[in-house]
C-alpha positions as CSV (number, residue, x, y, z in Angstrom):
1,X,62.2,-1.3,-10.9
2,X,60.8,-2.8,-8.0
3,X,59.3,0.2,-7.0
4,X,58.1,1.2,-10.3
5,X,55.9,-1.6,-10.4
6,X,54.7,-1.0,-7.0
7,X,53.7,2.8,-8.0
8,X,51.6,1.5,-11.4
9,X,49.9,-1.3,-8.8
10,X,48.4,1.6,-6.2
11,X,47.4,3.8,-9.2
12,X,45.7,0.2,-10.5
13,X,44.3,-0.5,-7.5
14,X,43.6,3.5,-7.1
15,X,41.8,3.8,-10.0
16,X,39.3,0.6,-9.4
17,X,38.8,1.8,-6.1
18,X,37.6,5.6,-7.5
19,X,35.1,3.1,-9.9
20,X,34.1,1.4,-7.5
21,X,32.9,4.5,-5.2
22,X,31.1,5.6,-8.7
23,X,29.5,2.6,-9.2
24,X,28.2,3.0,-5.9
25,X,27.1,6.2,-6.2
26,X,25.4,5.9,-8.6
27,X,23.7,2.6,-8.1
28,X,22.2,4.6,-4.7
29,X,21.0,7.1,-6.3
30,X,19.3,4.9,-8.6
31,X,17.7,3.0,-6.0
32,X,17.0,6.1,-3.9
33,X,14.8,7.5,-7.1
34,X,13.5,3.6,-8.1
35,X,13.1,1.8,-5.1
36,X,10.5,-0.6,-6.6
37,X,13.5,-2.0,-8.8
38,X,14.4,-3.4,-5.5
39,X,13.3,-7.7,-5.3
40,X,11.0,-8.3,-2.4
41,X,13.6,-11.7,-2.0
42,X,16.4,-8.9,-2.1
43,X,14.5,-6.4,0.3
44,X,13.7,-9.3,2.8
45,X,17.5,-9.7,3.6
46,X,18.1,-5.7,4.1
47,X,18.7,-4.9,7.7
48,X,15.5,-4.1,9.7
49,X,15.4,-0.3,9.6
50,X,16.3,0.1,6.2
51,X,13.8,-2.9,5.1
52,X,11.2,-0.9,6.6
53,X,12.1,2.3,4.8
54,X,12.2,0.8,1.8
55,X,8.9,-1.0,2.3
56,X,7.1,1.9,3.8
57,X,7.9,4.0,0.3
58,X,6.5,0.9,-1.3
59,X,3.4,1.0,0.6
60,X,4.2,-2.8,1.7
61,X,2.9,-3.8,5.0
62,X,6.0,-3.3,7.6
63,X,6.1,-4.0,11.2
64,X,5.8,-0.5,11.8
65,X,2.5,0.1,9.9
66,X,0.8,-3.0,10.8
67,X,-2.0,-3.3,13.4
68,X,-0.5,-5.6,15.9
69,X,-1.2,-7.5,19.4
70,X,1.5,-7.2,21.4
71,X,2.5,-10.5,23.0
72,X,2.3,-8.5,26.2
73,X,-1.3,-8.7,25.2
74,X,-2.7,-11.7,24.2
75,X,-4.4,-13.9,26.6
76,X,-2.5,-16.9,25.2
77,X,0.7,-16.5,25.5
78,X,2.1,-16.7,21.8
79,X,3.8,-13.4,19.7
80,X,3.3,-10.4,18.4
81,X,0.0,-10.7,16.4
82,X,0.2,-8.8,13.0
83,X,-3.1,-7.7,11.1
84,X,-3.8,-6.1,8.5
85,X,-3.6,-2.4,7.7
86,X,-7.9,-1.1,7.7
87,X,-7.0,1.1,4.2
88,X,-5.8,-1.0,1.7
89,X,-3.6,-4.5,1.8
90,X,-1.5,-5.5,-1.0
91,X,-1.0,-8.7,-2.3
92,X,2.1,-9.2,-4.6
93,X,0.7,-12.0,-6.3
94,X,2.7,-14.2,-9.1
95,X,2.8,-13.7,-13.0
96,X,1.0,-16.7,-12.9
97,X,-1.7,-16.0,-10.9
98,X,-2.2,-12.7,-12.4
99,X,-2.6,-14.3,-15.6
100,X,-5.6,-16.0,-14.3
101,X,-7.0,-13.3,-13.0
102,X,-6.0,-12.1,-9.4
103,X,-5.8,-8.6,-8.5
104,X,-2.9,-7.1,-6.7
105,X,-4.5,-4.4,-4.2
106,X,-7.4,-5.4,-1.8
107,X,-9.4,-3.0,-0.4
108,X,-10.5,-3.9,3.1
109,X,-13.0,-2.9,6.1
110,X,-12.0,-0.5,8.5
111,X,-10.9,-3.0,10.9
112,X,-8.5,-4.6,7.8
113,X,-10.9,-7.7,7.1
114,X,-12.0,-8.6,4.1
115,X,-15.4,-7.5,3.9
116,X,-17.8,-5.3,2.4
117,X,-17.2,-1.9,4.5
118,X,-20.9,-1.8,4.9
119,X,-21.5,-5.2,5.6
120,X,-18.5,-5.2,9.1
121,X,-20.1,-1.9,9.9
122,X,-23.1,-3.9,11.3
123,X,-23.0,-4.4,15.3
124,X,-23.7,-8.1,14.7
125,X,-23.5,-11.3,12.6
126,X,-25.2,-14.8,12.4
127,X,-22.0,-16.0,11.0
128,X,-18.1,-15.6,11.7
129,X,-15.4,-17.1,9.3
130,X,-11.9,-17.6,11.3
131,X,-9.1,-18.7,9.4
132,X,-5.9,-17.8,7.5
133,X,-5.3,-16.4,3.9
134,X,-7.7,-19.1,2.3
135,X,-10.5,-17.5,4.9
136,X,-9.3,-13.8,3.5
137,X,-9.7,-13.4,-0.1
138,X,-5.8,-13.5,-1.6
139,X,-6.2,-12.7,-5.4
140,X,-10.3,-11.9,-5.4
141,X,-11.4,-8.8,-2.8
142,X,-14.2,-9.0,-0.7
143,X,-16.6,-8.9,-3.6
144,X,-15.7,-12.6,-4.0
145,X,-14.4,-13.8,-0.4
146,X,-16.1,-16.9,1.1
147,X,-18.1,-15.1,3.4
148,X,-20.0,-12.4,1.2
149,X,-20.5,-15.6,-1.3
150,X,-22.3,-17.6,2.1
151,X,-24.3,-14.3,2.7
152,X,-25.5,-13.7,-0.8
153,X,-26.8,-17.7,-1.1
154,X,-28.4,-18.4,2.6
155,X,-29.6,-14.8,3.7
156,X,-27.7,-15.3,7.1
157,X,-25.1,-12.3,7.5
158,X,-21.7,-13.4,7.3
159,X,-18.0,-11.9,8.1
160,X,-14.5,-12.9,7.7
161,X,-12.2,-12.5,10.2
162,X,-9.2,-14.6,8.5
163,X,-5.7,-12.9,8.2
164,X,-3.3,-14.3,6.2
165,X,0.0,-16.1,8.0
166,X,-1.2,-16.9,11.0
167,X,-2.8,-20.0,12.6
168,X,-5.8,-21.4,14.8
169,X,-4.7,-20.4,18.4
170,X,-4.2,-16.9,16.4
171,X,-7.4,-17.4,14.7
172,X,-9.0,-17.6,18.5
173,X,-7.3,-14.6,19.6
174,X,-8.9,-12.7,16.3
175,X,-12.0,-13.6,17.2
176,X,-12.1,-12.8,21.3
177,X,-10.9,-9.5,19.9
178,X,-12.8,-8.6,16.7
179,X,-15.7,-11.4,16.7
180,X,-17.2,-11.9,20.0
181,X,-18.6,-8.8,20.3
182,X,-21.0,-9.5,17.3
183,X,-22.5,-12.4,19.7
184,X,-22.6,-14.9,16.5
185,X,-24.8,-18.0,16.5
186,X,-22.4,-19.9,14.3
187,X,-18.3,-19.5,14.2
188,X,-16.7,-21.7,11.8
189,X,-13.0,-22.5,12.1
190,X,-11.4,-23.0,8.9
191,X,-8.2,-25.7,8.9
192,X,-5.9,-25.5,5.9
193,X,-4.2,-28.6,5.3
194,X,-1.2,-27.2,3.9
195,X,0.4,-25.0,7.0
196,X,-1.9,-25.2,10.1
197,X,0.2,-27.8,11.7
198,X,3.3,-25.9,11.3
199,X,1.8,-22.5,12.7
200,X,0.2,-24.5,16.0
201,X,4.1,-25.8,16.4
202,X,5.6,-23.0,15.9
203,X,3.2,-21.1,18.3
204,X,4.3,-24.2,21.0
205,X,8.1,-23.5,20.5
206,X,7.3,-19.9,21.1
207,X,5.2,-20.0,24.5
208,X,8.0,-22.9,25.6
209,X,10.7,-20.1,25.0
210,X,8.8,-17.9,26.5
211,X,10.0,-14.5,24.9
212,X,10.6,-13.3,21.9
213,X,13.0,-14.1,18.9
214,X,15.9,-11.4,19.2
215,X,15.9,-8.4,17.5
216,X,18.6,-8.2,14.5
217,X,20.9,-6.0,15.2
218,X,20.8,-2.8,13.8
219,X,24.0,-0.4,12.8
220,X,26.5,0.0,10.1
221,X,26.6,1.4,6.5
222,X,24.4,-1.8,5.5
223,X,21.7,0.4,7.8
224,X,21.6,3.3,5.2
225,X,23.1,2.6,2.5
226,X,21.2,1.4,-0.5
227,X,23.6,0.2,-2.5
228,X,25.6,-1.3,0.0
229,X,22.7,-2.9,1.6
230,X,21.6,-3.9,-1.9
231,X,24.9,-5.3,-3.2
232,X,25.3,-7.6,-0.1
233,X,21.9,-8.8,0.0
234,X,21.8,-9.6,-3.6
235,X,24.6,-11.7,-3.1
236,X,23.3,-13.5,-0.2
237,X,20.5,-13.9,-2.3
238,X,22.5,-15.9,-5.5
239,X,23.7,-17.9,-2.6
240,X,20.7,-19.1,-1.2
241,X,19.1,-19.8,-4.8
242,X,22.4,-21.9,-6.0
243,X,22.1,-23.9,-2.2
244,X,18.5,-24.4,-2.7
245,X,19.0,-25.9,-6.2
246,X,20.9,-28.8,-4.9
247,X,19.1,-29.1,-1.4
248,X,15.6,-28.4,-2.6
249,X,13.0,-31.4,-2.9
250,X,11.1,-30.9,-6.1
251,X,7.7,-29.8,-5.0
252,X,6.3,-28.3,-8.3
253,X,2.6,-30.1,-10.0
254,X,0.3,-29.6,-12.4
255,X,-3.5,-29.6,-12.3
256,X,-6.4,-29.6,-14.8
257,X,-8.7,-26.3,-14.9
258,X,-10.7,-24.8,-17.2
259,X,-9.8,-27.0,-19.9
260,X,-6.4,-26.5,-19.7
261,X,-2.8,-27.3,-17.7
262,X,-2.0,-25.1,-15.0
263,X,1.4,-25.2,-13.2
264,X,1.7,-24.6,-9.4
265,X,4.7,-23.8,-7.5
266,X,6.8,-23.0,-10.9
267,X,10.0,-22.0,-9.0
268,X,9.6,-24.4,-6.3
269,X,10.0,-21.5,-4.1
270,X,7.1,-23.3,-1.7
271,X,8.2,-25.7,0.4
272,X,6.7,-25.1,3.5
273,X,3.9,-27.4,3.2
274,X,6.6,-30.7,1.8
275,X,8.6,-30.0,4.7
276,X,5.7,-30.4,7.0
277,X,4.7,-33.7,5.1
278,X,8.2,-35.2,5.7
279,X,8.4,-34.1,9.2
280,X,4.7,-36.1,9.5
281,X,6.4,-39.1,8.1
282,X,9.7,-39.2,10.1
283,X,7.1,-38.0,13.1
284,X,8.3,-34.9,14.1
285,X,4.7,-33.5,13.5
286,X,1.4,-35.0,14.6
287,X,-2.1,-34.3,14.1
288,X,-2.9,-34.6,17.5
289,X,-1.4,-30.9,18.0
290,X,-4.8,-29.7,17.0
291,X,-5.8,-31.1,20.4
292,X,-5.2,-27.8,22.0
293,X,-6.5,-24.9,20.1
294,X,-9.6,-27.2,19.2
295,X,-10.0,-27.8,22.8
296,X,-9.9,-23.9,23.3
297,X,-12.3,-23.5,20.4
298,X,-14.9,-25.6,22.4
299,X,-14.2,-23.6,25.5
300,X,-14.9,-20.5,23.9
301,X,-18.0,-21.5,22.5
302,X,-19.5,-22.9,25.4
303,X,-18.6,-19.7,26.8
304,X,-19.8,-17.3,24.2
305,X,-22.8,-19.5,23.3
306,X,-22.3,-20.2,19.5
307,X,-22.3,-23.3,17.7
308,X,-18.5,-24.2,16.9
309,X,-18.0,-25.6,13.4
310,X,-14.9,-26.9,12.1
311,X,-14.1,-26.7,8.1
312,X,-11.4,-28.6,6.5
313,X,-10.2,-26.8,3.7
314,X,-7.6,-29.0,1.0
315,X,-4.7,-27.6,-1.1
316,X,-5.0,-27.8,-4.6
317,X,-3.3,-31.2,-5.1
318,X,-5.8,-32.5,-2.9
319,X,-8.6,-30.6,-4.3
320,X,-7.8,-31.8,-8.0
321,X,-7.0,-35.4,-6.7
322,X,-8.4,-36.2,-9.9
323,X,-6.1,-34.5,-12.4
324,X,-3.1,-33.8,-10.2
325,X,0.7,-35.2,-12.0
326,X,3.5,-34.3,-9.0
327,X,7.0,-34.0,-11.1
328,X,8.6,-36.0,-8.2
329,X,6.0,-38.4,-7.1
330,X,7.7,-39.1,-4.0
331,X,6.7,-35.8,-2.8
332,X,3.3,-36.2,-3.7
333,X,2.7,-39.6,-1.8
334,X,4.0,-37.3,0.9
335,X,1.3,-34.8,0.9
336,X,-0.8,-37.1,0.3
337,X,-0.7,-39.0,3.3
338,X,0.2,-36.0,5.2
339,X,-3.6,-34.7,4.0
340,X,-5.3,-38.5,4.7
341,X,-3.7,-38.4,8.4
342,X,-5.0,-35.0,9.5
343,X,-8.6,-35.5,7.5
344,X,-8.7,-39.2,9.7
345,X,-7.6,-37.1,12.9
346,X,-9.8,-34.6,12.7
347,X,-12.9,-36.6,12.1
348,X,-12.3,-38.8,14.8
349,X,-11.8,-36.4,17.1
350,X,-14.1,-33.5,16.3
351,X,-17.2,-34.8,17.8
352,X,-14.8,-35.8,21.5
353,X,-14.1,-32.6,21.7
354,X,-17.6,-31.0,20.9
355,X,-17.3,-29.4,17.5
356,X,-19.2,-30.0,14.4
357,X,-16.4,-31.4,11.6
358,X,-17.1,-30.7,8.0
359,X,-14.7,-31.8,5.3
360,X,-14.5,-29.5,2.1
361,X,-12.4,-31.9,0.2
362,X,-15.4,-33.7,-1.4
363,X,-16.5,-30.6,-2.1
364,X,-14.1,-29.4,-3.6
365,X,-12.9,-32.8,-5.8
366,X,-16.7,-32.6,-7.2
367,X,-15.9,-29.0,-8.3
368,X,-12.6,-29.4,-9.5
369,X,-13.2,-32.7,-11.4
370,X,-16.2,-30.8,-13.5
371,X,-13.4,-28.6,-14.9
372,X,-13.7,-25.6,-12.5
């Protein structure tokens, strides 16, 4: 009897193990022909050579198709330096933004900047742009980026140089590679509020180290297998989201536009720029870490001869002061004062260090409050 039931449990355990492998099979060769079913969240967590085959058949920017600056290279000591491919960038913006009317795919210059191709193929320019995604043109093309709209109004030419994810000492290293060649009379450094604190620290913890974050390590059926890779990362991924419901600080808001409600941060998936606010409060982050790329901002001007301007650019809760409701308004008093320390920081300390300070926040709160 005993063995009996031993026999009818391995054919059991038999026959949901020959599923199993089905299942399997078939669920790679689904992903094989459908890649693009794949979440970018899901992607993110495959292991490194099989993310980037995925991602290269997706045409998403990899590590292996992006222009880069080896550390090796840069005359600052911080990482790898990723730009942007010259053809075409995409951005995978949100349903929500795409309902408002931002484009996915962003054509760029040949040098991956947003600009018009004619306009970066002159030798020189009166004005250069530095900066992060808010400098590029995330959700517009170069049609509409900040620098062809400056052009268009004062006559002056005018190019961008901002790359998205990066911050000001990269910003410098941009420019001493792409920008002072154009011998501009004017360079404006464009701080966003929201993340520019974080990049300068994180770009400190790096040149402290002094090397570079270890490689993943790279091996196993999780390295070519789609399914398996997709299975476990999945899972990972239903893991994270059920931790992050209970750890996450709600960080979602609404502002007023064009006559109507507009939620930002809907999934509270962004929380970068809270957890910088926090960390300003319990003083793990200080404005006066601007002290040394601003200082090197000066530097460079006195040595290139242009006139160094420096542009504070707000988030949108700061921007729409006037209409902004925070769900949790713990959180906003947070950003709040994170904004009011580095706006009092930087004016104060601008002029010291040689620099021409202008504050786009009242700027932007006279737009913004006429319904804009």
């Amino acid at each position: 009897m005993r063995v009996y039931r031993r026999a009818e449990i391995g054919k059991v355990l038999a026959g949901w193990a020959v599923a199993l492998v089905i299942v399997l099979l078939l669920l790679e060769s689904v992903l094989r022909l459908a890649p693009s079913l794949i979440p970018i969240a899901v992607l993110h967590r495959f292991t490194p050579s099989l993310r980037q085959e995925v991602a290269e058949r997706l045409n998403l920017p990899t590590t292996r198709t992006w222009p880069v600056i080896p550390a090796a290279e840069r005359s600052d000591g911080g990482p790898d330096l990723y730009l942007l491919r010259p053809d075409l960038n995409v951005n995978r913006a949100d349903r929500e933004d795409l309902a408002l009317g931002a484009i996915e795919e962003i054509a760029s210059d040949p040098d991956g900047f947003c600009n018009l191709p004619e306009r970066a193929a002159r030798p020189r320019a009166d004005v250069i742009f530095i900066g992060d995604s808010f400098t590029w043109c995330v959700g517009v093309g170069p049609l509409k980026a900040a620098a062809t709209a400056f052009e268009d109004k004062t006559g002056l030419t005018a190019l961008t140089l901002g790359v998205p994810g990066i911050g000001p000492w990269e910003y410098l290293e941009i420019f001493r590679r792409y920008g002072a060649k154009r011998q501009p009379k004017v360079v404006v450094l464009n701080i966003y509020e929201g993340n520019d604190l974080r990049d300068i620290r994180r770009f400190d913890e790096f040149r402290a180290a002094g090397r570079q974050r270890k490689r993943e390590a790279i091996g196993g059926p999780f390295a070519w297998s789609y399914a398996l890779a997709f299975t476990k990362a999945a899972i990972e991924e239903q893991i994270r989201k059920l931790r992050d419901r209970n750890r996450r600080d709600d960080f979602r808001y609404t502002v007023q536009a064009e006559g109507r409600t507009i939620a930002m941060n809907v999934g509270n998936a962004d929380q970068d720029e809270l957890a910088s606010a926090y960390g300003m409060a319990a003083g793990r982050l200080d404005p006066s870490l601007y002290e040394g790329p601003l200082n090197a901002f000066a530097e460079m001007a006195r040595a290139e001869g242009f006139r160094p301007v420096l542009a504070y650019i707000p988030s949108a809760y700061t921007a729409y002061s006037s209409s902004v409701r925070f769900s949790d308004e713990t959180s906003g008093r947070a950003v709040r004062e994170m904004s009011g320390r580095q706006r009092a920081w930087l004016a104060a300390n601008a002029p010291r260090l040689g620099l021409q300070f202008i504050d786009l926040v009242p700027a932007f709160e006279a737009v913004a409050a006429a319904g804009a």
